[in-house]
C-alpha positions, 0 to 999 in steps of 0.5 A, a space after each residue: 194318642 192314636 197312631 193312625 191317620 185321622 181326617 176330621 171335617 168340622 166347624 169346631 175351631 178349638 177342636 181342631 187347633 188341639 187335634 191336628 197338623 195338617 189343615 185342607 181348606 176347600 173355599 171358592 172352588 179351591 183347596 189349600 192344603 198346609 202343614 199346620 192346625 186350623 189357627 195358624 192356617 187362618 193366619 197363614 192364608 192371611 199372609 199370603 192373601 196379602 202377599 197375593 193382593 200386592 202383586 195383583 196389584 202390581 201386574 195390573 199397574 203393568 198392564 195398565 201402564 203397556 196398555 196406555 202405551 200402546 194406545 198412544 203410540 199404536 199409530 206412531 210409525 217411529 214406535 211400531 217395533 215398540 208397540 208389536 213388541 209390547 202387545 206381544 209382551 201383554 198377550 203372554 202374559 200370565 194374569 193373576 187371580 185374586 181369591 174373593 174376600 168372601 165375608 171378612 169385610 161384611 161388617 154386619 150388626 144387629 138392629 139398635 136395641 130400644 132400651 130395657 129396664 135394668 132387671 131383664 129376667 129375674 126367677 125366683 124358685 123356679 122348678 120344672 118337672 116331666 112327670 117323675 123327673 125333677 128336671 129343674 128345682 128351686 132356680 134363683 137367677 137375675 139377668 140384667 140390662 147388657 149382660 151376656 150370659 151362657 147356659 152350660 152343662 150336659 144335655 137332659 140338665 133344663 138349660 132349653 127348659 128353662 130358657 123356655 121357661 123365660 119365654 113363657 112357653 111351659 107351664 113351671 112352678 116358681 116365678 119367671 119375670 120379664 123386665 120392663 119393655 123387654 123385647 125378646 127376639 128367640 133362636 130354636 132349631 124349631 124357629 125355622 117352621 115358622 117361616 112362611 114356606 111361600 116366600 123366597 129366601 131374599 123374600 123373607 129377608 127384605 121384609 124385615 130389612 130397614 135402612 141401610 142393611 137393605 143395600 146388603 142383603 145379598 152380601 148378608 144371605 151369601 154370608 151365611 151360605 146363600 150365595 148367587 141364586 139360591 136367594 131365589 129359592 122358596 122357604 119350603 124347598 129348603 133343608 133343616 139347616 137352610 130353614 135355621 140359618 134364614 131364620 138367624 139372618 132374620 132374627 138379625 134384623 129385628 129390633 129387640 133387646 133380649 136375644 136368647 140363643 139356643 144352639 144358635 152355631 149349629 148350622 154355620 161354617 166357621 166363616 159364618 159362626 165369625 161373623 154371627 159372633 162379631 155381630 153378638 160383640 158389638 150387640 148393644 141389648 141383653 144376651 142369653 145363649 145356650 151352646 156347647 160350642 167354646 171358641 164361639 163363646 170365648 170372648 162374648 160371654 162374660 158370666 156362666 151359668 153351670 147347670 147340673 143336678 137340677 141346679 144352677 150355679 153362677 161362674 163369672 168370668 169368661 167360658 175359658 175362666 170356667 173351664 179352668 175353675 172345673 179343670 176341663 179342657 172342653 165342654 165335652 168333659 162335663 159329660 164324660 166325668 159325669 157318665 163316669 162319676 155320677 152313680 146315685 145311691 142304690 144303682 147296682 154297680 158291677 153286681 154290688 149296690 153302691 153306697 149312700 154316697 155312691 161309692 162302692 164297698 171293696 171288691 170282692 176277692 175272685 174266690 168270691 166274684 165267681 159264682 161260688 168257684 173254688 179258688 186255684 191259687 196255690 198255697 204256702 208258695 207250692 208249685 200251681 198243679 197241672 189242674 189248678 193251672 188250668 182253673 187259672 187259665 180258665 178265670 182269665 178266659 172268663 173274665 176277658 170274655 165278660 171284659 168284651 160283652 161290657 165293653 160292647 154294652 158300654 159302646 151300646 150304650 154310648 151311642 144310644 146317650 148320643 142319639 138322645 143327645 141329639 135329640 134333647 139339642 132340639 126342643 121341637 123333638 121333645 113331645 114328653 118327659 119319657 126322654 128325659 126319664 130313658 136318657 138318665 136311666 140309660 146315663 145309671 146303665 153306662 156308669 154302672 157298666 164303667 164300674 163294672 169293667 173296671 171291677 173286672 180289670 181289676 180282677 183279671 190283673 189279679 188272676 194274671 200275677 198268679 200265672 208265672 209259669 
């Protein structure tokens, strides 16, 4: 709906299909700049790649062909005006480049899985709580061999906590099982503290390489954003992001047979997010991936697990089936419609105390919702007095003043819920449940806030249908 221009830089394909018209691509030190979303573009910059390669191909056929020439008949004198003419042909010649393919023929694979039993996870009553909060009650859930599961809902809703729980790595009540022979290979934002800070990026690559992937290392490193001589550089040098993209190359390698992701696309490009998602495909072993991110799991996850309310619920089907069956276009609405939905019972809302079921009583009449101020609305259809006119200017400047404070305070609030959200998508941050508590406290405060605005909105509309003069 915005009118004005807007520049994104993002690694969200769906994200970007639904939002733009215009892409710029900055790839091998190169820009292609193209009137079209992200989608189209790709398709685009295959056709011309295409169009390119063929008459690369051609001009090196020629060159070829005037180089043979000249070599044969560089000594002939019968040829020499030929020969001048051609190398002078040659030397003017504008030589096509050809952009490098990058990382779309590197076809990459996990490790063969060894074989699991057919239950790979399998929790019965699960609950988990953080002090007062209740985060997780009464889990049912079974994961079998070959399946490949997604964990969704709002950030603070247990899918790290219970996924952490698989792992056997907080204590819970209920039980967690792990099937036979499972090998479980785990992808955190905090893996990438256990590498070993003395090894070289190639180092810690090679060491867990086997077979023929060890001829394609470096393919694999550049593949995701170690290219040329940064494969030389220590592990302690490394950025954040560095660390968690070595660690899934290495993951890549090892041989397991239940994979659980948690955010695994976080520091990827899109080139990079492709190929970690091809590899995901044709994986032979069990999945369980936690991620906001749809366009990396259209297509790889066949069953959905929806977390909300200290609950879980099973959704089969693909993320999109999901999506459809809960009418959201993106991940992003579970967290919208329930900031704005989610009042529990006795939450003071806009000054009123919501009901059992979170709803509110009528609003109030303006007479009422002014701290005691008589009401200057006229009566029995006369003209409004200079006085009561004033009172009525008064109202709407006092409630479009509290109409700004309620709006810096959600906006506030908005940001704080961001800040928490980042720090809840990386489970190394959470030291104790004190967050879990402030992020649903400050949840209540921005539905609270949202109910209050309307209710003033609601009011000020009223207050203005009396000014006609």
């Amino acid at each position: 709906e915005f009118k004005g221009t807007v520049l994104i830089v993002s690694h969200d394909r769906a994200f970007l299909d639904n939002v733009t018209n215009r892409t710029i691509e900055i790839s091998m030190g190169r820009i292609s700049d193209q009137k079209m979303n992200y989608s189209r573009f790709v398709v685009w910059k295959e056709e011309q790649r295409e169009q390119q390669l063929a008459a690369y191909r051609n001009q090196q056929k020629m060159i070829e062909d005037t180089e043979r020439f000249i070599e044969r008949f560089r000594y002939k004198a019968t040829k020499a005006v030929q020969v001048q003419s051609r190398m002078k042909a040659l030397d003017k010649v504008d030589r096509l480049e050809i952009e490098p393919e990058e990382n779309a023929s590197l076809n990459i694979r996990f490790a063969p899985a060894p074989r699991s039993g057919q239950v790979v996870v399998e929790c019965r009553g699960v609950s988990k709580s953080y002090g007062k909060l209740d985060v997780l009650e009464d889990i049912d859930l079974t994961i079998e061999r070959g399946d490949k599961v997604a964990f969704v809902g709002r950030n603070g809703e247990g899918k790290t906590t219970l996924a952490r729980i698989i792992l056997d790595e907080i204590p819970y009540s209920g039980e967690a099982r792990i099937g036979h022979n499972v090998k479980i290979g785990y992808f955190a934002q905090n893996q990438a503290e256990r590498l070993d800070p003395s090894l070289t990026v190639l180092e810690t690559i090679d060491r867990v390489a086997v077979g023929e992937i060890r001829t394609k290392i470096r393919d694999l490193l550049g593949a995701f954003l170690f290219p040329g001589e940064d494969v030389d550089k220590k592990v302690a040098v490394l950025s954040g992001g560095e660390r968690s993209r070595l660690a899934m190359v290495r993951l890549l390698l090892e041989p397991v047979n239940l994979l659980v992701l948690d955010e695994p696309t976080n520091h990827l490009d899109m080139r990079s997010k492709e190929l970690l998602k091809r590899a995901l495909a044709a994986y032979n072993g069990t999945i369980l991936v936690v991620s906001h991110d749809r366009e990396f799991l259209d297509g790889l996850v066949t069953c959905v697990y929806e977390f909300r309310d200290r609950k879980v619920r099973q959704h089969l089907g693909g993320i999109y089936d999901f999506l459809r069956n809960k009418k959201m276009e993106s991940m992003r609405e579970l967290e919208i419609r329930n900031f704005k939905g989610d009042v529990p019972a006795g939450t003071v809302t806009g000054g009123r105390t919501a009901g059992p079921s979170g709803s509110a009583p009528a609003a109030s009449t303006p007479a009422s919702s002014t701290g005691g101020k008589a009401d200057v609305r006229p009566s029995n259809g006369k003209e409004l007095s200079f006085g009561e006119k004033k009172g009525v200017n008064r109202e709407i400047s006092r409630i479009e003043k509290s109409i700004a404070t309620v709006e810096s305070r959600i906006a506030a609030l908005e940001a704080d819920i961001s800040a928490m959200d980042a720090m809840l998508a990386d489970s190394s941050r959470i030291t104790s449940g004190e967050v879990f508590l402030k992020y649903e406290k400050t949840k209540q405060e921005l539905a609270a806030a949202f109910a209050q605005w309307e209710k003033e909105h609601e009011e000020l509309a009223e207050w203005q249908s009396k000014k006609y003069w």
